[in-house]
C-alpha positions in Angstrom: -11.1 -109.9 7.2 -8.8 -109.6 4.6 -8.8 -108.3 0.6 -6.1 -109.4 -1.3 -3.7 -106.5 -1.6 -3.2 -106.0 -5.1 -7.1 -105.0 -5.2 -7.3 -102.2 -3.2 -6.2 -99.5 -5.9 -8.7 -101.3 -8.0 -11.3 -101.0 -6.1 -10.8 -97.2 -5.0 -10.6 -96.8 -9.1 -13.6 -99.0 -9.6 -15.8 -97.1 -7.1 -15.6 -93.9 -9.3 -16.3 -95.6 -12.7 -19.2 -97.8 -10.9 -22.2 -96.3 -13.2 -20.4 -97.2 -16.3 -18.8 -100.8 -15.0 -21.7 -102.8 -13.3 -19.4 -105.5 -12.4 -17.0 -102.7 -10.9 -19.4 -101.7 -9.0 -20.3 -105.0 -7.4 -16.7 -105.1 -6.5 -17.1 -102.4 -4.9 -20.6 -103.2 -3.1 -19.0 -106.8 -2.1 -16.2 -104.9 -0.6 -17.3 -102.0 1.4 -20.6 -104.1 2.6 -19.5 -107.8 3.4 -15.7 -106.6 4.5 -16.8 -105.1 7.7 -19.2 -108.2 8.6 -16.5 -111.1 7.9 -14.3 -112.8 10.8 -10.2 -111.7 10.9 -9.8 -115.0 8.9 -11.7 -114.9 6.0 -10.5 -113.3 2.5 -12.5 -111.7 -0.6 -10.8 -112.2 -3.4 -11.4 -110.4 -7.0 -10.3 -111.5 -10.8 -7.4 -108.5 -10.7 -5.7 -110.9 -7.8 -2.8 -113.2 -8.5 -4.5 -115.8 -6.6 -7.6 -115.4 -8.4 -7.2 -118.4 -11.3 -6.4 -120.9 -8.5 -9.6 -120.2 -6.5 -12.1 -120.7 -9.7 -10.1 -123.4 -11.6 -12.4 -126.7 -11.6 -12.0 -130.4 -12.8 -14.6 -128.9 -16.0 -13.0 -126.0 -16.5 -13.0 -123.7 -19.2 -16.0 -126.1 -20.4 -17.7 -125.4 -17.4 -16.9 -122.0 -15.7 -19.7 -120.3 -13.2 -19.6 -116.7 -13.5 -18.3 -115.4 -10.4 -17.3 -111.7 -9.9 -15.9 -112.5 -6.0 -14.6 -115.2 -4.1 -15.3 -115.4 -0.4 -12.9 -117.6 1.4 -15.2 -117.9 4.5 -13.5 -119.1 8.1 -16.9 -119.2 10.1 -20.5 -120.5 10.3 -21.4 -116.7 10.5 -19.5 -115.6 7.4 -21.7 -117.9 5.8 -24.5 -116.3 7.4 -23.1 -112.5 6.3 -21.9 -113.8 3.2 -25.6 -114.8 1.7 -27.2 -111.7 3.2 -24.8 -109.3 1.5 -25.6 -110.9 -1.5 -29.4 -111.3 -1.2 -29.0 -107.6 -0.9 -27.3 -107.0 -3.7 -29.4 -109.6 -5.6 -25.8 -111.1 -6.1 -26.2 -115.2 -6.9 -23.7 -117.2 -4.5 -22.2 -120.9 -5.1 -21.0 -123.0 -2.1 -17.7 -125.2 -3.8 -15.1 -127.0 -1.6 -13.6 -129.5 -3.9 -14.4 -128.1 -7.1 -14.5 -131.6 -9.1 -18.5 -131.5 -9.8 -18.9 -131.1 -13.9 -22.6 -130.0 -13.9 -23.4 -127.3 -17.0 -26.5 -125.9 -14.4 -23.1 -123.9 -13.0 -23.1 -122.9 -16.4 -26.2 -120.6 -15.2 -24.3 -118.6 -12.5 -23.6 -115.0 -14.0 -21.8 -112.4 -11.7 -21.9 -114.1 -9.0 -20.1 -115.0 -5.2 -18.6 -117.9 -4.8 -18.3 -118.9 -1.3 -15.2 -121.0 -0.4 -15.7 -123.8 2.6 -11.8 -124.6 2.9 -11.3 -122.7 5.9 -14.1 -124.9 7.1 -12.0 -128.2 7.4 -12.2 -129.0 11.3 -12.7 -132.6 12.3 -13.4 -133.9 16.3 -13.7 -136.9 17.3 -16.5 -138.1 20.1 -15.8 -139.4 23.3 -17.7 -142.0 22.6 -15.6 -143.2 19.3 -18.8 -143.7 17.7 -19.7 -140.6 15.7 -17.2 -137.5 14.4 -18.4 -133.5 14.2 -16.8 -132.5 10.7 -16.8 -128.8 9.2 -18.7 -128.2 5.7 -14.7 -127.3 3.9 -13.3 -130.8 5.1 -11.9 -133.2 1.5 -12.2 -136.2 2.2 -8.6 -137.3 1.9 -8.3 -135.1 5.4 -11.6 -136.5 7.1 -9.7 -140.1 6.7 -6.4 -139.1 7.2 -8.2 -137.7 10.8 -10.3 -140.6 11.3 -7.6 -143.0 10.4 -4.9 -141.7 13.1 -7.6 -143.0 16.1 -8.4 -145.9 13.8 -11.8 -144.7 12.9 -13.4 -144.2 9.6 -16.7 -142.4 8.4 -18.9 -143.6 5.0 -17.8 -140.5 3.0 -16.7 -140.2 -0.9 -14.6 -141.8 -3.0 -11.5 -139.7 -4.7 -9.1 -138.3 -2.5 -9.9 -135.0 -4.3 -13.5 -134.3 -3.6 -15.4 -132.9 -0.6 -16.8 -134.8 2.1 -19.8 -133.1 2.0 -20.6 -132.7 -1.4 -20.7 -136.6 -2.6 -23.2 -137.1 0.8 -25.9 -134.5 0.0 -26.5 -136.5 -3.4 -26.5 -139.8 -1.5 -22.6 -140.4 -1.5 -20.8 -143.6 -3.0 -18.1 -145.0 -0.7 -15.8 -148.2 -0.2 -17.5 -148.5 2.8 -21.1 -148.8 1.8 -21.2 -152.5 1.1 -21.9 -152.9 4.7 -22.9 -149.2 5.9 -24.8 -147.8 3.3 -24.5 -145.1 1.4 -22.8 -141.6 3.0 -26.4 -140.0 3.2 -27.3 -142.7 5.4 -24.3 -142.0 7.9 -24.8 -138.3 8.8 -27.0 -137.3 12.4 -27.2 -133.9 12.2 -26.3 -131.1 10.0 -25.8 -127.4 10.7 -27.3 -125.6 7.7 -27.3 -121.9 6.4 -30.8 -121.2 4.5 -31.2 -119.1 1.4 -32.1 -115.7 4.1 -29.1 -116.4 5.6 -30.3 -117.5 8.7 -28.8 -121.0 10.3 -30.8 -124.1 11.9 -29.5 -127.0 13.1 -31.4 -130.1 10.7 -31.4 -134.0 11.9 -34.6 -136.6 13.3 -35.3 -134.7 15.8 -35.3 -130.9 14.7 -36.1 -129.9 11.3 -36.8 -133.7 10.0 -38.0 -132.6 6.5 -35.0 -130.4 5.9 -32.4 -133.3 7.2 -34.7 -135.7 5.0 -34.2 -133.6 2.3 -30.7 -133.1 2.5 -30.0 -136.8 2.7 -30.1 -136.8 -1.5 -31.5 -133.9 -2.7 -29.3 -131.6 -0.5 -27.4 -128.9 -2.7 -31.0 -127.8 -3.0 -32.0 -126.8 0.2 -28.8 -124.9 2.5 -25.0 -124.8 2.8 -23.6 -127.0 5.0 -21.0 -125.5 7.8 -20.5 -128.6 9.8 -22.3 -132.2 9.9 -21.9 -134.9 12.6 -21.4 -138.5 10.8 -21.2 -142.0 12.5 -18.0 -143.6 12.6 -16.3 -147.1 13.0 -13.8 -149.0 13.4 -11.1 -149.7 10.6 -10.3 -153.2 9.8 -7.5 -154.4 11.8 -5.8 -156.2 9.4 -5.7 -153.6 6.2 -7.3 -153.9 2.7 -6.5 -156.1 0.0 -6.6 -154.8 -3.7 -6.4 -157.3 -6.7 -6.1 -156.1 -10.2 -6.9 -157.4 -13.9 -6.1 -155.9 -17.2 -7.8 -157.7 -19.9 -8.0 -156.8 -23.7 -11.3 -155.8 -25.5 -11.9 -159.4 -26.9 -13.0 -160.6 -23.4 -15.4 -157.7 -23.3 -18.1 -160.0 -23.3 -17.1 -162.3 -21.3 -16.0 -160.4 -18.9 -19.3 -158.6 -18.0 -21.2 -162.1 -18.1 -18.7 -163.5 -15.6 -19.3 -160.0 -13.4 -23.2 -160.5 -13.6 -23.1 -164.3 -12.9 -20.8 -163.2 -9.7 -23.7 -160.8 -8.6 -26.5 -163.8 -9.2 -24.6 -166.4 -7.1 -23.3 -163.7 -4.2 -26.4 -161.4 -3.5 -24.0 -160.3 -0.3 -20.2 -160.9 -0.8 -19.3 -158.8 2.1 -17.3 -156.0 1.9 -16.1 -156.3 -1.8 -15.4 -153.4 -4.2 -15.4 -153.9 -8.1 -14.1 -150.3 -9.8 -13.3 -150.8 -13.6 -11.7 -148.5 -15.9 -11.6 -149.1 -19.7 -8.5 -146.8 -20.7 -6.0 -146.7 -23.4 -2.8 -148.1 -22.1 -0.4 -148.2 -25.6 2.0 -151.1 -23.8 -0.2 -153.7 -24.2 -2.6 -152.4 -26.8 -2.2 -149.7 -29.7 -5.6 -150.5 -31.0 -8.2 -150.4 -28.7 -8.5 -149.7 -25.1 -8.3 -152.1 -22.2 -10.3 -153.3 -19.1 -9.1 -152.7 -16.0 -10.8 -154.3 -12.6 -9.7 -153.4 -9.1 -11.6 -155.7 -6.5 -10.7 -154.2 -3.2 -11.9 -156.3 0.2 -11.2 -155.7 4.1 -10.2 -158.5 6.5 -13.7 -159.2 6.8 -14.7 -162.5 5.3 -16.2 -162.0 2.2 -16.5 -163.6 -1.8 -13.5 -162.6 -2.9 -12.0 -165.8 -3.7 -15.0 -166.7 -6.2 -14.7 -163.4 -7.5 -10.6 -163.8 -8.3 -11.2 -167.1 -9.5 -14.0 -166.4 -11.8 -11.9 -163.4 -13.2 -8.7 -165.8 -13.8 -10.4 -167.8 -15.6 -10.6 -165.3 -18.5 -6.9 -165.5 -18.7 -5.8 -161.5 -17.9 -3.2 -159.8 -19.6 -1.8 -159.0 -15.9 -2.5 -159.6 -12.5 -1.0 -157.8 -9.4 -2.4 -158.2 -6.1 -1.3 -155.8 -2.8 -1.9 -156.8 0.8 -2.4 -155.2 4.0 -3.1 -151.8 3.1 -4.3 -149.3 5.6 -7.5 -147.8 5.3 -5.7 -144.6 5.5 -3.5 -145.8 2.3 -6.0 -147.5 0.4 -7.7 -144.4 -1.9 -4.1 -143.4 -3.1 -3.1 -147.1 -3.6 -6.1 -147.6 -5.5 -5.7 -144.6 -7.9 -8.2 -142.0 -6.1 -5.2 -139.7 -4.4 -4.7 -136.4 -5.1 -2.0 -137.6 -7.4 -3.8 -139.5 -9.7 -5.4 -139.2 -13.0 -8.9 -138.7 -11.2 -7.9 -135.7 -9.9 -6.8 -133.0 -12.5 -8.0 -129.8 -12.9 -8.3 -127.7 -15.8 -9.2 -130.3 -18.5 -13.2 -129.8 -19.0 -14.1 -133.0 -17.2 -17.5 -134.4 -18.6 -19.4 -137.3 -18.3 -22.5 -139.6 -19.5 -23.7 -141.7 -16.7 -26.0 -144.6 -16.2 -26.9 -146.5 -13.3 -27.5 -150.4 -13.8 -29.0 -153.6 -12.3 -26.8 -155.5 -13.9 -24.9 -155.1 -17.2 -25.5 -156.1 -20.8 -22.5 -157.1 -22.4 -24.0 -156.6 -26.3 -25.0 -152.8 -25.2 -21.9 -151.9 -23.8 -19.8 -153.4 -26.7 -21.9 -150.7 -28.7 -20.6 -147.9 -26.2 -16.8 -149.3 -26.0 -16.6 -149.2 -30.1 -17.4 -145.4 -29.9 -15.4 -144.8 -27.0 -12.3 -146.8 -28.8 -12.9 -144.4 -31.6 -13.2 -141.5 -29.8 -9.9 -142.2 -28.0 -8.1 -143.1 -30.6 -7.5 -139.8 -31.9 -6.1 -136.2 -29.5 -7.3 -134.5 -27.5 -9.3 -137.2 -26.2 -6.8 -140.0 -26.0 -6.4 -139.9 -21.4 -10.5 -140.4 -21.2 -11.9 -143.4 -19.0 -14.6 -145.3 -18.8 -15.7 -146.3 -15.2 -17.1 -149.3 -14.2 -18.0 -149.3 -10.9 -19.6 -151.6 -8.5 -19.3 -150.4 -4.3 -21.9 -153.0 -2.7 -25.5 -152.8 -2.8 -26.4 -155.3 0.5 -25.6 -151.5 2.9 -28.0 -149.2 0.7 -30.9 -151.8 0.2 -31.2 -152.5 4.1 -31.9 -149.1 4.2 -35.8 -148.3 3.3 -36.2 -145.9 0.2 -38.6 -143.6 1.8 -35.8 -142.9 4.9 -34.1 -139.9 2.6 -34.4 -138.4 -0.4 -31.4 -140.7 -2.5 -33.8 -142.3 -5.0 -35.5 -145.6 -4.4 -33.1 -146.2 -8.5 -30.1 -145.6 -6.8 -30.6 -148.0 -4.1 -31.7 -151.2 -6.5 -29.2 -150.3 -9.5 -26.0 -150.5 -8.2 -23.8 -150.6 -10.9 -22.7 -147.0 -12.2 -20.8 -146.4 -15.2 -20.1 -143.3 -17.1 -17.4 -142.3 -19.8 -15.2 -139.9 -18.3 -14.0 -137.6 -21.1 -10.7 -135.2 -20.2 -9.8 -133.1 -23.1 -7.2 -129.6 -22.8 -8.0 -126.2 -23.9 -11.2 -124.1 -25.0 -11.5 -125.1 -28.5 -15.5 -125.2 -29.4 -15.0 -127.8 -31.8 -13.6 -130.4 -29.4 -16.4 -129.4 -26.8 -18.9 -129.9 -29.2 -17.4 -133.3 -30.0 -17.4 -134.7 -26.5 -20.3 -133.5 -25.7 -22.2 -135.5 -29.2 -19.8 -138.6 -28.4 -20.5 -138.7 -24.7 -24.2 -138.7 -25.4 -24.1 -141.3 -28.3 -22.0 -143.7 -25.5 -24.7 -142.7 -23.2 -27.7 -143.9 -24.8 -26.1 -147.0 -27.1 -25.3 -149.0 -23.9 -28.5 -148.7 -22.5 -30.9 -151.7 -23.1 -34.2 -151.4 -25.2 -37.2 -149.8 -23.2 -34.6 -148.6 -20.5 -36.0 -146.2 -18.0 -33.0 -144.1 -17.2 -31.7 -143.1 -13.6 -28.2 -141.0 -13.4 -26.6 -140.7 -9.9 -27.0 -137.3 -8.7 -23.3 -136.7 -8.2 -22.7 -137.6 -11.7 -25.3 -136.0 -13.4 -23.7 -133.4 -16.5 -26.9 -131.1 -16.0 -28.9 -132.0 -19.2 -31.0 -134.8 -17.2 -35.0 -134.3 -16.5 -35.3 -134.0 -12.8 -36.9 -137.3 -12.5 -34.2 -138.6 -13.9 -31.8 -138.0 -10.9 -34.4 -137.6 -7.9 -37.1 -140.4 -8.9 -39.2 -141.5 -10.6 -42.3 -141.4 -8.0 -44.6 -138.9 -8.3 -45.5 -138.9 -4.4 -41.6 -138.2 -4.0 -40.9 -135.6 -6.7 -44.2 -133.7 -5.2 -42.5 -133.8 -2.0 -39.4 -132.3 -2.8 -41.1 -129.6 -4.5 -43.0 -128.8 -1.4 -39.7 -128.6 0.8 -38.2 -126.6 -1.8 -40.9 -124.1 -1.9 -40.7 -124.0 1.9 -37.1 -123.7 2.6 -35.7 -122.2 -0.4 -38.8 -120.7 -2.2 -36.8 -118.2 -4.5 -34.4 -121.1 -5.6 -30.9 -119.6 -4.3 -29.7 -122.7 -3.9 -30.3 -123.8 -8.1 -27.1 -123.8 -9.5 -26.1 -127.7 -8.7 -28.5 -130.7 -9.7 -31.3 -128.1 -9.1 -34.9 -129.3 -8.5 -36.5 -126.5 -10.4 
């Protein structure tokens, strides 16, 4: 186990001030209690550390910043373990985090806390079999496809390059992929999971069914994951296709009537991705922002020729189309690498969500006015609006009462959110994307709307039913497993149920 150097003066000073510094003396505590218990390979880290800003630095910060007094890089399935008991000891709160790119303000309610680091947990093994993969609870999901990708496998996971692979699946998990296998949450077999006392079961049909049917939607609730066993399959042979459309505000309209009427004519298009992005792009307008559309497709046979057509017809600023891209390739060439704007750090991240049967073109011309406002002006001016459309034929074959994603998420399939990126701490600005974020929210939904967010993309203000469900029968069971497997609610910092 190791401490990061530049501490250990500190802490020897810290020990002899404890009584007057409580948070020095949970340095200390952390220190001289969890040290001794952690494998050679695991590292606690503390704010006097060079290393420390890189370790807490998330997509929402400084707008969203968990209080967090030690960082526990954990390299084992029993650090977890020793990890959670130390602090339950201490009465210490704790946060899992892997890719740090969740915005959530219930992180908000972490004070002098441990945050406990999965990255060392980043293993990947393929089965003998080829048909399923045992993946550790750290992996990102650029590695778990990079992995995959090198036997020519792939696994339903999460979209942006950037983001864990488990994180996106215990909230139901969106995915190129899903078209045809559902969502993530419907892909995973077993799970090995550390409980709130620290002690570690193994959760899947067979053993432990509520607690893997819980963490199947609901699951940031209930354990950390260490490791997870996920189906796999094979990647298509002949690459991906991805076409894309810029078109100027004035086919706003349009262009969401033409996306609807697709949907109507081609209840199953195959495996056909529609991810929009409304974004300022000064080249081609200085006015207003611009809609983007990427349709991806595989070399399965799908709709994609109605869909191009259709979208032609509107008469697009510009049209590009790329061919015979990898699976491996295809998140970076689509703008979900690391690299991309997705992706920063640092720049308070926030969004306003809706999920959607299908859109309204009059509501969201209501939203895109505020939004064009908005980002007209610094420090708002890189924000995006997502559009976004991954297949709903996979997650409705899949009955609602299998897992916990809710039944909304399955039967509204088109999610869309402002994403607003901002730099620096000023109140003011926070303040105004937080009001602006929630008029856009709220002005594209229809009249006597019943709202549903996606989990993942929840900003924390939600009511529960909001995210979970709307069925009483289902939130009443949730509350039961949470009372049995977490009953003092250490797991309540992320989406929480109570």
């Amino acid at each position: 186990m190791k401490i990061a150097a530049t501490l250990l003066h500190c802490l020897t000073a810290g020990a002899q001030a404890a009584s007057y510094f409580p948070r020095g003396s949970h340095e200390v505590n952390v220190q001289s209690q969890l040290a001794p218990l952690l494998s050679e390979d695991a590292v606690i880290t503390f704010p006097s550390s060079p290393d420390w800003d890189g370790l807490v630095e998330r997509a929402s910060t400084p707008r969203v910043a968990p209080g967090f007094l030690a960082v526990v890089e954990v390299a084992t399935e029993e650090d977890v373990q020793q990890t959670i008991k130390v602090a339950n000891k201490l009465n210490l709160p704790f946060l899992a985090v892997t890719g740090t790119h969740s915005w959530t303000t219930a992180m908000e309610k972490l004070k002098h806390g441990i945050q406990i680091n999965m990255r060392k947990l980043n293993s990947s093994t393929l089965h003998e079999d080829g048909e399923s993969a045992t993946v550790g609870g750290g992996i990102m999901q650029h590695e778990i496809v990079a992995a995959l990708a090198e036997h020519g496998k792939q696994a339903v996971v999460g979209l942006c390059e950037c983001v864990s692979a488990v994180g996106p699946l215990l909230g139901g998990g969106h995915s190129l992929l899903q078209a045809k296998y559902g969502f993530a949450a419907d892909n995973i077999l077993s799970a090995r999971v550390v409980l709130a006392d620290g002690s570690v079961v193994t959760a899947s049909e067979s053993e432990n069914a509520d607690l893997f049917w819980a963490l199947r939607g609901a699951g940031h609730n209930f354990g950390i994951v260490t490791s997870f066993e996920v189906k796999t399959t094979n990647v298509a042979e002949g690459g991906w296709t991805m076409v894309t459309f810029t078109f100027s505000q004035d086919r706003l309209e349009e262009f969401f009537d033409t996306w609807n009427q697709l949907e109507v004519e081609h209840e199953d298009p195959g495996m056909l991705v529609l991810n929009g992005v409304i974004a300022r792009d000064p080249s081609i307008d200085r006015e207003h922002p611009v809609i983007n559309l990427q349709i991806f497709h595989d070399d399965a046979p799908t709709s994609v020729d109605a869909y191009v057509a259709a979208f032609r017809e509107l008469s697009p600023l510009a049209e590009s189309n790329t061919i015979n891209v990898p699976y491996g390739d295809i998140y970076d060439v689509g703008g979900l690498g690391l690299s991309s704007p997705v992706c920063r750090k640092n720049e308070n991240l926030l969004g306003y969500p809706n999920s959607f049967p299908q859109w309204d073109g009059a509501t969201i011309r209501r939203g895109f006015n505020i939004f064009s406002e908005l980002t007209s002006r610094e420090p708002f001016t890189t924000s995006a609006w997502l559009l976004e459309s991954y297949g709903r034929a996979g997650p409705q074959s899949i009955p609602e009462g299998t897992t916990a994603v809710a039944p909304e998420e399955r039967r509204r399939h088109l999610l869309t959110s402002p994403m607003l990126w901002w730099k620096g701490n000023s109140e003011k600005d926070a303040e105004t994307a937080l009001k602006v974020g929630k008029q856009i929210q709220e002005a594209i939904r229809p009249k006597d709307f019943q709202p549903h967010t996606y989990v993942n993309y929840a900003s924390g203000g939600e009511p529960v039913k909001e995210t979970y469900g709307h069925e009483a029968c289902r939130m009443e069971k949730l509350t039961t497993l949470k009372k049995k497997w977490d009953p003092s609610n250490r797991f309540g910092f992320y989406a929480p149920l109570v």
